[in-house]
Backbone as ProteinMPNN parsed JSONL, in Angstrom:
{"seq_chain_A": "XXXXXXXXXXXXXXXXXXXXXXXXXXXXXXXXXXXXXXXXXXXXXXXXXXXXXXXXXXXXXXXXXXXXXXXXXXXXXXXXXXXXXXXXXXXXXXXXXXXXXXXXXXXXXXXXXXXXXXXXXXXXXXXXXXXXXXXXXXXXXXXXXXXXXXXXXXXXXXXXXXXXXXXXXXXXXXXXXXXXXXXXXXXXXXXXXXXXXXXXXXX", "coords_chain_A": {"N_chain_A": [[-155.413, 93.51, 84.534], [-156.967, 90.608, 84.061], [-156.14, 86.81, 83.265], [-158.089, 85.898, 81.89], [-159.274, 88.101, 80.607], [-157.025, 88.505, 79.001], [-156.407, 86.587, 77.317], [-159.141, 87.012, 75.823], [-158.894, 89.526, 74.781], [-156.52, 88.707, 73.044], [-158.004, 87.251, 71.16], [-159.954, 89.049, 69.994], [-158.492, 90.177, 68.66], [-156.807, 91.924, 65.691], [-154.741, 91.108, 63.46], [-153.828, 92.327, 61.241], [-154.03, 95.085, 62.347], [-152.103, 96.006, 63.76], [-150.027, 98.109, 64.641], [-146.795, 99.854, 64.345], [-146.762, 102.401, 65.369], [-148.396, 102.859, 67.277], [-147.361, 100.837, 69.333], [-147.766, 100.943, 71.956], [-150.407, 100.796, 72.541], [-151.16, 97.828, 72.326], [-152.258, 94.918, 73.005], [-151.217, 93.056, 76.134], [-150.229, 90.642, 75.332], [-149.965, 89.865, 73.146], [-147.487, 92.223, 73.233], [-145.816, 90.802, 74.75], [-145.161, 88.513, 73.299], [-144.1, 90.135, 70.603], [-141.655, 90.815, 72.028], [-140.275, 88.816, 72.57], [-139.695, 87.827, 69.583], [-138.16, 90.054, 68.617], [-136.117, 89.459, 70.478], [-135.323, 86.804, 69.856], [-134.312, 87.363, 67.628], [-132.022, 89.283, 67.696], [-130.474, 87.616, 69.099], [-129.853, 85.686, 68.142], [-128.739, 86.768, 65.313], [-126.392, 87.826, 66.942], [-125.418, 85.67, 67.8], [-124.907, 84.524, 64.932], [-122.944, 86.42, 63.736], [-121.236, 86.949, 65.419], [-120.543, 84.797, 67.381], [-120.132, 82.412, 66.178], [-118.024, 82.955, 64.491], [-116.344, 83.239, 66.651], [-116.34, 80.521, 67.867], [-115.227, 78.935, 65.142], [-112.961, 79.93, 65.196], [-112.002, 79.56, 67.673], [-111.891, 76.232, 67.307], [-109.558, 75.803, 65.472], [-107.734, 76.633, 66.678], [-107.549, 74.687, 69.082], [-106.945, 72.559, 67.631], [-104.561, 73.335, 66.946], [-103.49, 73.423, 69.076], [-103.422, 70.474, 69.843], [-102.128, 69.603, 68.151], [-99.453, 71.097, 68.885], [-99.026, 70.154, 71.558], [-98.876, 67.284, 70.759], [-96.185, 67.236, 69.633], [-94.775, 68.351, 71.715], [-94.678, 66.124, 73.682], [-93.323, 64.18, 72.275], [-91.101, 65.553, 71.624], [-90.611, 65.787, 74.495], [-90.361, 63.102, 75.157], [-87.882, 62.215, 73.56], [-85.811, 64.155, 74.503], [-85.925, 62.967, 77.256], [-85.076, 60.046, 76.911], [-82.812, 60.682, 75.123], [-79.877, 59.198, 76.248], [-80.512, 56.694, 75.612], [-80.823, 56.264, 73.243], [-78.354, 57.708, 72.016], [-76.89, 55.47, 73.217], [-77.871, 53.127, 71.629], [-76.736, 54.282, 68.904], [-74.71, 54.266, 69.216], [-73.828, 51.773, 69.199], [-75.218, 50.549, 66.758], [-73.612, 52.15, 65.009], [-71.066, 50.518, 65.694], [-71.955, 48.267, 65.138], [-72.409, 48.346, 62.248], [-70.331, 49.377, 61.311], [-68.721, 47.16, 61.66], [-69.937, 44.932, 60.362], [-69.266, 46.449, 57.478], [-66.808, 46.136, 57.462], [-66.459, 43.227, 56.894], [-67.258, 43.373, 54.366], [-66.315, 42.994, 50.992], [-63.358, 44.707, 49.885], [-61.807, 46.618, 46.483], [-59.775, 45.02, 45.713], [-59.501, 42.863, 47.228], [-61.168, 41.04, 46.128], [-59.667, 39.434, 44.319], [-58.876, 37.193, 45.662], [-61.052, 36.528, 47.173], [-62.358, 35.035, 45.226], [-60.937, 33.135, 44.859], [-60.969, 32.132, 47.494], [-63.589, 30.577, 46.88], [-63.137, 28.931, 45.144], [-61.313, 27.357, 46.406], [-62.869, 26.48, 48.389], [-65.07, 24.878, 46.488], [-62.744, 22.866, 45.85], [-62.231, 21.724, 47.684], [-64.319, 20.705, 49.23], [-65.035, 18.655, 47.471], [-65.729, 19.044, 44.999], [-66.327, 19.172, 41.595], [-64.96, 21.694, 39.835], [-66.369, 23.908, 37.35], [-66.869, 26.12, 36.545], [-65.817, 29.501, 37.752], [-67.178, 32.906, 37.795], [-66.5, 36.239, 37.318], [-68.501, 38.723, 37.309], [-70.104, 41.497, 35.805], [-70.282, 44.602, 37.839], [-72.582, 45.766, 39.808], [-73.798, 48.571, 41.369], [-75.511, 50.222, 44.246], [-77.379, 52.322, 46.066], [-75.71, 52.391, 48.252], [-73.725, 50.798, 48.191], [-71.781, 48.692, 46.315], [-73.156, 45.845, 44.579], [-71.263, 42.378, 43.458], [-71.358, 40.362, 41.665], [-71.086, 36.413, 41.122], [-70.596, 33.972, 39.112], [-71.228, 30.716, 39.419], [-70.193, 27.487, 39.158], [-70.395, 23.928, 39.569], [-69.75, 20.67, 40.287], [-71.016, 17.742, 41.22], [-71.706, 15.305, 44.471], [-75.158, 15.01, 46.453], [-74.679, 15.724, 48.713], [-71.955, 16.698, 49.185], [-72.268, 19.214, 47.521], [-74.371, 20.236, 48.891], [-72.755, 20.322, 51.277], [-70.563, 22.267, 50.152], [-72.025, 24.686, 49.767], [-72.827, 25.371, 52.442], [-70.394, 25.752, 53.497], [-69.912, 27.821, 51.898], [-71.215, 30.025, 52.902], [-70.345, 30.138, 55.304], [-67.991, 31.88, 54.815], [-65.112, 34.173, 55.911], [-66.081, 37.18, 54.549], [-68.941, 38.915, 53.548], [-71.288, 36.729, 51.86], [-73.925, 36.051, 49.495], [-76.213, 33.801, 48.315], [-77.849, 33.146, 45.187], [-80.393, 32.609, 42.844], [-80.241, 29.423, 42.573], [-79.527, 26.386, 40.753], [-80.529, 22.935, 40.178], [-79.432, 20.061, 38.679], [-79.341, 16.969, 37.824], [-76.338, 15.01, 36.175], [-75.921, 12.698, 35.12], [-77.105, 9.017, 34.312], [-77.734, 7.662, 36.466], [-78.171, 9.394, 38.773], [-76.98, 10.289, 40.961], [-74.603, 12.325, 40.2], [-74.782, 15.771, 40.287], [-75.156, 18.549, 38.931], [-74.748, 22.108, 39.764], [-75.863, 25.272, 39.332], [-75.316, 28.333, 40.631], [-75.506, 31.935, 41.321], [-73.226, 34.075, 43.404], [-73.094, 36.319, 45.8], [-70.886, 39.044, 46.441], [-70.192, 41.62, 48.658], [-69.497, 45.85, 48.042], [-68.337, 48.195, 49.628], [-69.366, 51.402, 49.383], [-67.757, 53.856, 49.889], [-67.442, 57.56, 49.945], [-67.713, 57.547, 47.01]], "CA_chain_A": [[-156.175, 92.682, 83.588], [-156.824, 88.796, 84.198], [-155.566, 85.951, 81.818], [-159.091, 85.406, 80.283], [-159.339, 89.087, 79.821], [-155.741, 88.99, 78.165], [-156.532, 85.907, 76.194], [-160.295, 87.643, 75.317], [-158.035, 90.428, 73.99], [-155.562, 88.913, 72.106], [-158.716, 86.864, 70.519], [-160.338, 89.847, 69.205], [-157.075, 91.381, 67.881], [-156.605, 91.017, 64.624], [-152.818, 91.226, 63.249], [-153.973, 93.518, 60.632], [-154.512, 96.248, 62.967], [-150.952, 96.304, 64.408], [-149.382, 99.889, 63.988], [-145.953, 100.166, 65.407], [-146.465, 103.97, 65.907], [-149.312, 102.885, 68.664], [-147.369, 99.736, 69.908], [-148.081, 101.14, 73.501], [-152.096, 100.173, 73.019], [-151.633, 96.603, 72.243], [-152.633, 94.134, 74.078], [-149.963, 92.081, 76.64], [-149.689, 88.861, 75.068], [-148.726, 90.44, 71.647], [-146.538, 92.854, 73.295], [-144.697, 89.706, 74.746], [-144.866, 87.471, 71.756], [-143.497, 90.984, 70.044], [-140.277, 91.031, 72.423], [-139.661, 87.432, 72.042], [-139.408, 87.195, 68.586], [-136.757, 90.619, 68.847], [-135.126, 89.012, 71.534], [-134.533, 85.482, 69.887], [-133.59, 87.919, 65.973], [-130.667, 89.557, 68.552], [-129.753, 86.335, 69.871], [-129.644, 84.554, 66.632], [-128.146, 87.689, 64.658], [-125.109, 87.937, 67.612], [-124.687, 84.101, 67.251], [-124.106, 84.537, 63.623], [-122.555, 87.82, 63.193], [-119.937, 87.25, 66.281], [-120.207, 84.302, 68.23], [-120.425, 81.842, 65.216], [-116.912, 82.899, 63.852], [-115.861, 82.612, 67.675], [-116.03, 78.877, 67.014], [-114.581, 78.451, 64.052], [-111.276, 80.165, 65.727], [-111.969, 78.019, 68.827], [-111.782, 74.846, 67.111], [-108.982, 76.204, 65.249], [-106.862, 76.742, 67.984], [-107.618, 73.654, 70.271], [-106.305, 71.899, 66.93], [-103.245, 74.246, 66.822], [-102.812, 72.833, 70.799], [-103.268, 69.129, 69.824], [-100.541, 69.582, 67.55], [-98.162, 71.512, 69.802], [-99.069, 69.082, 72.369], [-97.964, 66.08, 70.583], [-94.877, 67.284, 69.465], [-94.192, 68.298, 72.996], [-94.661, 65.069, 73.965], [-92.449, 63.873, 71.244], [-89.789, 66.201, 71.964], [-89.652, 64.996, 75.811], [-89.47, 61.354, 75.041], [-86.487, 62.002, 73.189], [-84.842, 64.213, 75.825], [-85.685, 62.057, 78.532], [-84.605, 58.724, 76.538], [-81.588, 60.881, 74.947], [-78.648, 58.776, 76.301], [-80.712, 55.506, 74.967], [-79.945, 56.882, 71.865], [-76.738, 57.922, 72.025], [-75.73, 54.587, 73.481], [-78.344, 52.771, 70.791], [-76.507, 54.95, 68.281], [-72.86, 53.66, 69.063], [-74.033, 49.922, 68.899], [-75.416, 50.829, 65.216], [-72.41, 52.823, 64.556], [-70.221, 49.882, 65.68], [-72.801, 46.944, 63.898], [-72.146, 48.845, 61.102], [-68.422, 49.237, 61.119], [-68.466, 45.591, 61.453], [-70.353, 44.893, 58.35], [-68.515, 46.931, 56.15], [-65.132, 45.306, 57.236], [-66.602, 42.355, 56.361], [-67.019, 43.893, 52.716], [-64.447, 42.804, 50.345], [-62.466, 45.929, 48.629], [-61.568, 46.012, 45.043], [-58.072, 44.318, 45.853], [-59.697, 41.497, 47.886], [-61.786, 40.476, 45.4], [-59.426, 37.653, 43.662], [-58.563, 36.518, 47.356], [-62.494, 35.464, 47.587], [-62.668, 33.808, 43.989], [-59.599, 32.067, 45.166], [-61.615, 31.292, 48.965], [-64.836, 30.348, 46.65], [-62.418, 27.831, 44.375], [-60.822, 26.358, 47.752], [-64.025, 26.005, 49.118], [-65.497, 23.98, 45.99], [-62.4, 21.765, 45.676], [-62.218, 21.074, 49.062], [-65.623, 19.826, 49.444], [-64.679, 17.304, 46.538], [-66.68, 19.2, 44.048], [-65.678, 19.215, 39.948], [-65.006, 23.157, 39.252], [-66.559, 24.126, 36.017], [-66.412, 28.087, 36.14], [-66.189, 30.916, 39.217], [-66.573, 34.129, 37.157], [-67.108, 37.205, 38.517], [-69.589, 39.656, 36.962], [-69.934, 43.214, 35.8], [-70.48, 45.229, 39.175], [-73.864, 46.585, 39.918], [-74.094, 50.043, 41.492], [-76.747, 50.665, 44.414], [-77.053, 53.309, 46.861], [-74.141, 52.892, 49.071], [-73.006, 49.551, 48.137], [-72.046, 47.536, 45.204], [-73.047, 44.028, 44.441], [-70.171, 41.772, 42.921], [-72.326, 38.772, 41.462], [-70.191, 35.67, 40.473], [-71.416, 32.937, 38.56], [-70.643, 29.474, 40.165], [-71.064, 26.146, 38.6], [-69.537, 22.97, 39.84], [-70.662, 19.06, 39.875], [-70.626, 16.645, 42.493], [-72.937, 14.572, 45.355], [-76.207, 16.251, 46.812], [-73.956, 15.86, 49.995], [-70.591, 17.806, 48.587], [-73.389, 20.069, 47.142], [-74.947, 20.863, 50.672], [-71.733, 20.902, 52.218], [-70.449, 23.518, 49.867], [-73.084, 25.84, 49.978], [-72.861, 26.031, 54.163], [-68.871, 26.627, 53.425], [-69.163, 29.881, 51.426], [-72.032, 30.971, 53.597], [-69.443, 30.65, 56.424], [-66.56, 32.789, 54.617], [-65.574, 35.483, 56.808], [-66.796, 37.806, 53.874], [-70.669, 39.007, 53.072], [-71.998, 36.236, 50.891], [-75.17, 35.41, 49.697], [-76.196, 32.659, 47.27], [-79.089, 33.34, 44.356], [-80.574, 31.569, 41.382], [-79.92, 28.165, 42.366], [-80.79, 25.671, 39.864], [-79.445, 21.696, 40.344], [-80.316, 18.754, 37.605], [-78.804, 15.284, 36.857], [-75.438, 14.925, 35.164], [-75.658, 11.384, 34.46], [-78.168, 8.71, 34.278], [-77.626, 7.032, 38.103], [-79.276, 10.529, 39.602], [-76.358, 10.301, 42.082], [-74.152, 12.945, 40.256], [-75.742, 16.418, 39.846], [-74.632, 19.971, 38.565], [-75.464, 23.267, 40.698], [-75.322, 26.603, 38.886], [-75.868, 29.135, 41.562], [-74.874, 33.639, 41.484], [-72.843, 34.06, 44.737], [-73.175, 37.844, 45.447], [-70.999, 39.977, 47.696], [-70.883, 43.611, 48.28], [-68.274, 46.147, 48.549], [-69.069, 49.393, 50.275], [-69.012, 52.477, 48.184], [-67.517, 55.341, 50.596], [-67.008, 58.442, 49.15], [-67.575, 57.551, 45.573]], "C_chain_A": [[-155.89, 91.226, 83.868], [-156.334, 88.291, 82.903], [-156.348, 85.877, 81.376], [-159.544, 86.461, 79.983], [-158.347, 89.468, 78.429], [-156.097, 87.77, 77.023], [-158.349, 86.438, 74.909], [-159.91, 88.774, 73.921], [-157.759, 90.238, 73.155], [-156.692, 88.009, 71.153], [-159.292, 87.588, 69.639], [-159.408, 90.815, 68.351], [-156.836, 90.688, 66.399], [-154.964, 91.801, 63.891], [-152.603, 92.194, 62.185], [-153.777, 94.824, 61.218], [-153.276, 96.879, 64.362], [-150.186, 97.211, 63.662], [-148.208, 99.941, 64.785], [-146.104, 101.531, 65.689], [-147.329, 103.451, 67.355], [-148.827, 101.468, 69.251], [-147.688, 99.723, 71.421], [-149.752, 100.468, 73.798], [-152.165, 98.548, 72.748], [-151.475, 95.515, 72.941], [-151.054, 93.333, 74.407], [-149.406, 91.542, 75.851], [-148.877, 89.179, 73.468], [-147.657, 90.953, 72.139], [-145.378, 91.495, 73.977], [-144.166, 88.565, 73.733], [-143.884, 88.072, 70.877], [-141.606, 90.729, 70.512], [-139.501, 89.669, 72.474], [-139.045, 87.305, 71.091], [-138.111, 88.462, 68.576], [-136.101, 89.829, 69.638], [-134.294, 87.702, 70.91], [-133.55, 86.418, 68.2], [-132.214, 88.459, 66.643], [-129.813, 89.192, 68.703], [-128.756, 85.776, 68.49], [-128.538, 85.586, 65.831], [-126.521, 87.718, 65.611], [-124.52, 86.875, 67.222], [-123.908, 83.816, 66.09], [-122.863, 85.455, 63.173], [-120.865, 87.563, 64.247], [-119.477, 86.199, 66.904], [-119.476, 82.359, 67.3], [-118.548, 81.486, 64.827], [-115.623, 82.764, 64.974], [-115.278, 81.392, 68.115], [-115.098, 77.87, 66.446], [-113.23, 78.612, 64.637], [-111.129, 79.468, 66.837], [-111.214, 76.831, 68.3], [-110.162, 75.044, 66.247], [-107.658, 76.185, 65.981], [-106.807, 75.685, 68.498], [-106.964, 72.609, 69.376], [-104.709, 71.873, 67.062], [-102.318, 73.334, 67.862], [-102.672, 71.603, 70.665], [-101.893, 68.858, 69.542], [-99.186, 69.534, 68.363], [-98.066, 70.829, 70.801], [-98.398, 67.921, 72.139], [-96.962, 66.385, 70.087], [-94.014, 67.587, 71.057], [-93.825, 67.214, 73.195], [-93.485, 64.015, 73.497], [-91.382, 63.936, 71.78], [-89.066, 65.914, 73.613], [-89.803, 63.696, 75.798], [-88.187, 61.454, 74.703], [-85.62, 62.446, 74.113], [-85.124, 63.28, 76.624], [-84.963, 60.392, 78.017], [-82.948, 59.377, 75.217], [-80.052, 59.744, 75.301], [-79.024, 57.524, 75.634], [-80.218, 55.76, 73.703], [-79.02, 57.049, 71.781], [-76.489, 56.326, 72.061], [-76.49, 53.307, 72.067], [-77.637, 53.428, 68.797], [-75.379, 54.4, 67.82], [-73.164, 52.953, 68.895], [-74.307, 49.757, 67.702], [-74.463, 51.219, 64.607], [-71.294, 51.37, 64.06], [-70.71, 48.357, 64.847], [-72.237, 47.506, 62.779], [-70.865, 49.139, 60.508], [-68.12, 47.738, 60.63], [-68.844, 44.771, 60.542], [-69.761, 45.315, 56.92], [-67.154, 46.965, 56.7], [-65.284, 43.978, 56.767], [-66.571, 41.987, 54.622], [-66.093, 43.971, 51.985], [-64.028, 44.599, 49.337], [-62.136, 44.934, 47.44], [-60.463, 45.138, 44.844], [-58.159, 42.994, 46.585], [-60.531, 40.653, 47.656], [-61.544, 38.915, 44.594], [-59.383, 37.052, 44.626], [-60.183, 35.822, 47.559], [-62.601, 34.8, 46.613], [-61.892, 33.461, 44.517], [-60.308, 31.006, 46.554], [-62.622, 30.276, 48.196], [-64.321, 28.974, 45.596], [-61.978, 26.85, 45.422], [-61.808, 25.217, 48.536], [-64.78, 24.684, 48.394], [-64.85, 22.288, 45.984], [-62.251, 20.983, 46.823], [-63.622, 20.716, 49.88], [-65.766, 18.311, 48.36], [-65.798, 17.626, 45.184], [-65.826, 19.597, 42.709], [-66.233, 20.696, 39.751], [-65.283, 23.417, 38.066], [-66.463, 26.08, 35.567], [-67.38, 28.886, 38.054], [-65.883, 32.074, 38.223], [-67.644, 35.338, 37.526], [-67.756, 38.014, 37.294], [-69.585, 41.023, 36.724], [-70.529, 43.822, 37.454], [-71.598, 45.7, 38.973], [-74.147, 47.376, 41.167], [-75.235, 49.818, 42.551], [-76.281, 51.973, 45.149], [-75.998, 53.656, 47.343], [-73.411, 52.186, 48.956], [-72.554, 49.362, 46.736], [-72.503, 46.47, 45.051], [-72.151, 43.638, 43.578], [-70.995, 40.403, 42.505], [-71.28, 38.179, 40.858], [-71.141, 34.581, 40.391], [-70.686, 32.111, 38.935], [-71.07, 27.811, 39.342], [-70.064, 24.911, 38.674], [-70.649, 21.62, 40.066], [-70.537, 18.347, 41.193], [-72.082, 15.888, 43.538], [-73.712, 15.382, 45.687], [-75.048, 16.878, 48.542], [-72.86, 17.011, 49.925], [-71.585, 18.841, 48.145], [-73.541, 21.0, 48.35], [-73.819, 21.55, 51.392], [-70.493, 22.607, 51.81], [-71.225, 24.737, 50.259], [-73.102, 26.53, 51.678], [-71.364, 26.426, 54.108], [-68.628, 27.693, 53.004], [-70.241, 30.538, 52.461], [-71.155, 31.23, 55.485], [-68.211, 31.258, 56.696], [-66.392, 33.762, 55.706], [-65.953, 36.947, 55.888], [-67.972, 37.609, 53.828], [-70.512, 38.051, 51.712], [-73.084, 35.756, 50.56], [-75.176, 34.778, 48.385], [-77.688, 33.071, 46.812], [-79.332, 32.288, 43.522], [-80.162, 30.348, 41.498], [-80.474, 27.285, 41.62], [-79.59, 24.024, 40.016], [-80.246, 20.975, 39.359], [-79.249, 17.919, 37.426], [-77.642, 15.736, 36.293], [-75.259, 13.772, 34.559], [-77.042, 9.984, 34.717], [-78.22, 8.114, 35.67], [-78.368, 8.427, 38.811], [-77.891, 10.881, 40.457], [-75.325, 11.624, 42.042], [-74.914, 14.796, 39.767], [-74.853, 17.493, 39.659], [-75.657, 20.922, 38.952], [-75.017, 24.182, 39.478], [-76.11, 27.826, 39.789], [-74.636, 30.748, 41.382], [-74.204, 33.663, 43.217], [-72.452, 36.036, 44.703], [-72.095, 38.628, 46.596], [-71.079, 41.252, 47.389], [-69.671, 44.153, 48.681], [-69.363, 47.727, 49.209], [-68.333, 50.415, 49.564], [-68.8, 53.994, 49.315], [-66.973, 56.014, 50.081], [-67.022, 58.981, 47.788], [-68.969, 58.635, 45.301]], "O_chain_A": [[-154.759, 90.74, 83.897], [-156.144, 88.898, 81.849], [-156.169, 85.731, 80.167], [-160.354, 86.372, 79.06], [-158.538, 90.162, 77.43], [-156.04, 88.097, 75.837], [-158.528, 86.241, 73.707], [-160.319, 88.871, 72.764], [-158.135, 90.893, 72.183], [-156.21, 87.991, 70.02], [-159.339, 87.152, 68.488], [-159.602, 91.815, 67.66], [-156.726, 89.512, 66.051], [-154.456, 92.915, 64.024], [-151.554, 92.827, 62.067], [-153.32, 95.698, 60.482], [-153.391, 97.65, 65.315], [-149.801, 97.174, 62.493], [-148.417, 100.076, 65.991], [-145.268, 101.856, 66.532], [-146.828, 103.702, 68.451], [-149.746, 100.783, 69.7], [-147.851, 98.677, 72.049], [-150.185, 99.896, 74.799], [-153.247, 98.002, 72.964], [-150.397, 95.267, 73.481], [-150.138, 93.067, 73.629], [-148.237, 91.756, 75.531], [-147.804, 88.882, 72.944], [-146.622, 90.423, 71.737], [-144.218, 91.402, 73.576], [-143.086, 88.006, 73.548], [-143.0, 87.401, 70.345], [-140.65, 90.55, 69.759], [-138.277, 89.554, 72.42], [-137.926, 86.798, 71.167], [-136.984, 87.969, 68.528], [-135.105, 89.459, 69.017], [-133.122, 87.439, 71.178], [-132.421, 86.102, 67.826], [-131.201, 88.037, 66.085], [-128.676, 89.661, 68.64], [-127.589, 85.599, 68.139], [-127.4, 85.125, 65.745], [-125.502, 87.628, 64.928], [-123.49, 86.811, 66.551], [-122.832, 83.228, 65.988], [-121.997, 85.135, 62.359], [-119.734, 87.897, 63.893], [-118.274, 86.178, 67.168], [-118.692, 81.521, 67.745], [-117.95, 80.41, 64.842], [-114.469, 82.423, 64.715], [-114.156, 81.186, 68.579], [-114.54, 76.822, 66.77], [-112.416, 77.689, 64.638], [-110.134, 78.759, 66.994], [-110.12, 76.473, 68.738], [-109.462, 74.082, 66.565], [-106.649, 75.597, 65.59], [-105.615, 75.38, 68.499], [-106.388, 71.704, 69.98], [-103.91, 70.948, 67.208], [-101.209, 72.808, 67.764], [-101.725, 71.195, 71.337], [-100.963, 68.3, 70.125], [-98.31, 68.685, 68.53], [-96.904, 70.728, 71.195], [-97.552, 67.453, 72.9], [-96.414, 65.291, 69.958], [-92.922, 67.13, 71.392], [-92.635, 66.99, 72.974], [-92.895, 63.225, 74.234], [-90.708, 63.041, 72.29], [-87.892, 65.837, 73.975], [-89.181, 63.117, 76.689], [-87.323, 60.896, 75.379], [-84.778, 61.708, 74.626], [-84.165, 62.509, 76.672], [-84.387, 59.7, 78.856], [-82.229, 58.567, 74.632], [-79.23, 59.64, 74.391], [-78.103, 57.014, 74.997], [-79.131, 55.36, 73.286], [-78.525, 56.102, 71.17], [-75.944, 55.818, 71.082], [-75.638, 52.602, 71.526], [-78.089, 52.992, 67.738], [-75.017, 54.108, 66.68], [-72.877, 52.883, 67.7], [-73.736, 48.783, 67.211], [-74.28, 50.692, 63.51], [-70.852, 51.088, 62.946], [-70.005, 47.607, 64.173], [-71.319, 46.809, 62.348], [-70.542, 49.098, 59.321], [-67.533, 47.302, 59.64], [-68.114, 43.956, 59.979], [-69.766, 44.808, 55.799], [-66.395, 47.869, 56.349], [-64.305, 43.475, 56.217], [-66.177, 41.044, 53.936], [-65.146, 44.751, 52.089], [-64.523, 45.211, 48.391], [-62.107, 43.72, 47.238], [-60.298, 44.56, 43.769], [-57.248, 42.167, 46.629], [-60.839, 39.715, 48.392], [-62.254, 37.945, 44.331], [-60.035, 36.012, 44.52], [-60.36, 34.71, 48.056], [-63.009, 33.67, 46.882], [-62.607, 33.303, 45.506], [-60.264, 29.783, 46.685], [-62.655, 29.141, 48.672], [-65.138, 28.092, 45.332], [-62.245, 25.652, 45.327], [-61.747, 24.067, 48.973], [-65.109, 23.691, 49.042], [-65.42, 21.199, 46.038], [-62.163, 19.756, 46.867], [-63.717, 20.508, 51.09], [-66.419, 17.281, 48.527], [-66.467, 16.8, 44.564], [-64.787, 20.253, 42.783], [-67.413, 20.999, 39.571], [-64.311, 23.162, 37.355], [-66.115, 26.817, 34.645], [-68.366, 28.871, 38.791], [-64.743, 32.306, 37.82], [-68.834, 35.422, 37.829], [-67.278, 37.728, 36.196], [-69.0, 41.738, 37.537], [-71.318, 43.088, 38.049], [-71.774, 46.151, 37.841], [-74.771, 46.786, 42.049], [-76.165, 49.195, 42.038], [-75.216, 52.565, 44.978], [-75.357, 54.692, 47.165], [-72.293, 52.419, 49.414], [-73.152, 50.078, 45.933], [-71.872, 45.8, 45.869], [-72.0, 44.466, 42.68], [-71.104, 39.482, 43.315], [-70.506, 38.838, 40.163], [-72.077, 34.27, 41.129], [-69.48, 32.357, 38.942], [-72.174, 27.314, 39.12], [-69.062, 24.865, 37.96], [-71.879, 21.592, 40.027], [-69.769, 18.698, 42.089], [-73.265, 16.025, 43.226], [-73.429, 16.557, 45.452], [-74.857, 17.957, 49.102], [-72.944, 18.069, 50.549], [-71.481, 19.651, 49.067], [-73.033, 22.08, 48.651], [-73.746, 22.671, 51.894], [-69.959, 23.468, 52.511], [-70.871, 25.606, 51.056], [-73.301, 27.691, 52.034], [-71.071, 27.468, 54.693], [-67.716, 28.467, 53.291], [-69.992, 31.693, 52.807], [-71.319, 32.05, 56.389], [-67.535, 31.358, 57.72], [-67.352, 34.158, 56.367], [-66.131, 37.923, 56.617], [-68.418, 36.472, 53.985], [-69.853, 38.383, 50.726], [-73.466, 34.866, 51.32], [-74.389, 35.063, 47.483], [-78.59, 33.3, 47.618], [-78.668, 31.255, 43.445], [-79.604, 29.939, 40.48], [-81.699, 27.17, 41.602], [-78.36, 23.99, 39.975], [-81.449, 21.161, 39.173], [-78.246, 18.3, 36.823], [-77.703, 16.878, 35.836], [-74.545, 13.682, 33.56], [-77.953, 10.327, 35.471], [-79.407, 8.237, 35.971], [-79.341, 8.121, 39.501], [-77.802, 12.101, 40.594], [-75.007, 12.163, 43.102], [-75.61, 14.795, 38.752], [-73.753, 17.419, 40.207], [-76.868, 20.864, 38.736], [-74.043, 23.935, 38.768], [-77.287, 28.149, 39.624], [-73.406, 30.713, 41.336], [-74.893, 33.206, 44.129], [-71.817, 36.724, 43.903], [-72.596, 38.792, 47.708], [-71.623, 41.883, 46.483], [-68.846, 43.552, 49.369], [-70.552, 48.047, 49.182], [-67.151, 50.419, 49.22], [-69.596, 54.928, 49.419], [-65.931, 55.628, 49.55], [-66.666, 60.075, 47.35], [-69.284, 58.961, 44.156]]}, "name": "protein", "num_of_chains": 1, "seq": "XXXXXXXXXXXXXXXXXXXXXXXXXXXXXXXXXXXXXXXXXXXXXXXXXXXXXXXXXXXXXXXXXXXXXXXXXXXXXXXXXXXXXXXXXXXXXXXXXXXXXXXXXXXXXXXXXXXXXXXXXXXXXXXXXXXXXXXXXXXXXXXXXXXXXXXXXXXXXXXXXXXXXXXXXXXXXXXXXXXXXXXXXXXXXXXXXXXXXXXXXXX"}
């Protein structure tokens, strides 16, 4: 049969008159249009039914591998940079030793009000009160806050302030507040918290 017999055909066919018991008499072009549309319901039906959820565990997985991948990765930086560490480890170890010897104990506490009195009068500054503070508690440390308040030039002033910051104890200086003691401007009063820390091992 030619194509303009087969298209003649499928012209006079009318879709009513399709019987699957006699699908053997109907014309070509249906019977291929017929196995198409099974062929793609197969396709489509496998896709969903099997290949679909194939996928999902695919993508699943290749995630799984990203993962395990970058921790690999991870895990041989560190071995291969292992001794950096180690020797990055001791230098922290030993920074850190060296910091908390710097940290006054409870017994070397008057010994710094005593440094922090030395320090004022020997800058030529008028002592009005060094008093030390209830203790405040953190993680691993304490803070020791002492209240400071002495008189004198902006100069004796200045020059104090770089003398306790060069104790060989941790000190740091807060709350500074300076104003006038007299009407010339020239003499002034500091009241500044001078804080150190003790290190709390074991407690």
């Amino acid at each position: 049969m030619s194509l303009a017999d087969s298209l003649k055909s499928l012209n006079e066919f009318d879709v009513n008159d399709l019987d699957i018991n006699n699908a053997g008499i109907w014309p070509a072009p249906v019977k291929a249009i017929v196995v198409l549309i099974v062929f793609g319901l197969i396709m489509g039906g496998g896709y969903w039914f099997f290949i679909k959820d194939q996928y999902v565990q695919l993508d699943r997985v290749e995630k799984i591998e990203q993962d395990l991948r970058k921790k690999y990765e991870e895990k041989a930086y560190q071995v291969a940079n292992l001794e950096v560490f180690k020797t990055q480890m001791a230098e922290m170890e030993e920074t850190f030793g060296a910091l908390v010897r710097q940290l006054p104990s409870e017994t070397e506490v008057p010994g710094l009000l005593e440094d922090i009195t030395n320090t004022a009068l020997g800058n030529g500054l008028a002592l009005q009160e060094v008093k030390l503070q209830p203790e405040q508690k953190r993680d691993f440390y304490s803070e020791l806050p002492i209240n400071i308040r002495v008189s004198g030039s902006y100069h004796e002033l200045a020059s104090f302030v770089s003398s306790v910051a060069s104790l060989p104890r941790i000190v740091t200086l807060h709350d500074l507040t300076i104003k006038p003691t007299g009407g010339d401007g020239e003499r002034l009063d500091m009241q500044v918290v001078a804080r150190t820390y003790r290190y709390r091992a074991g407690e």
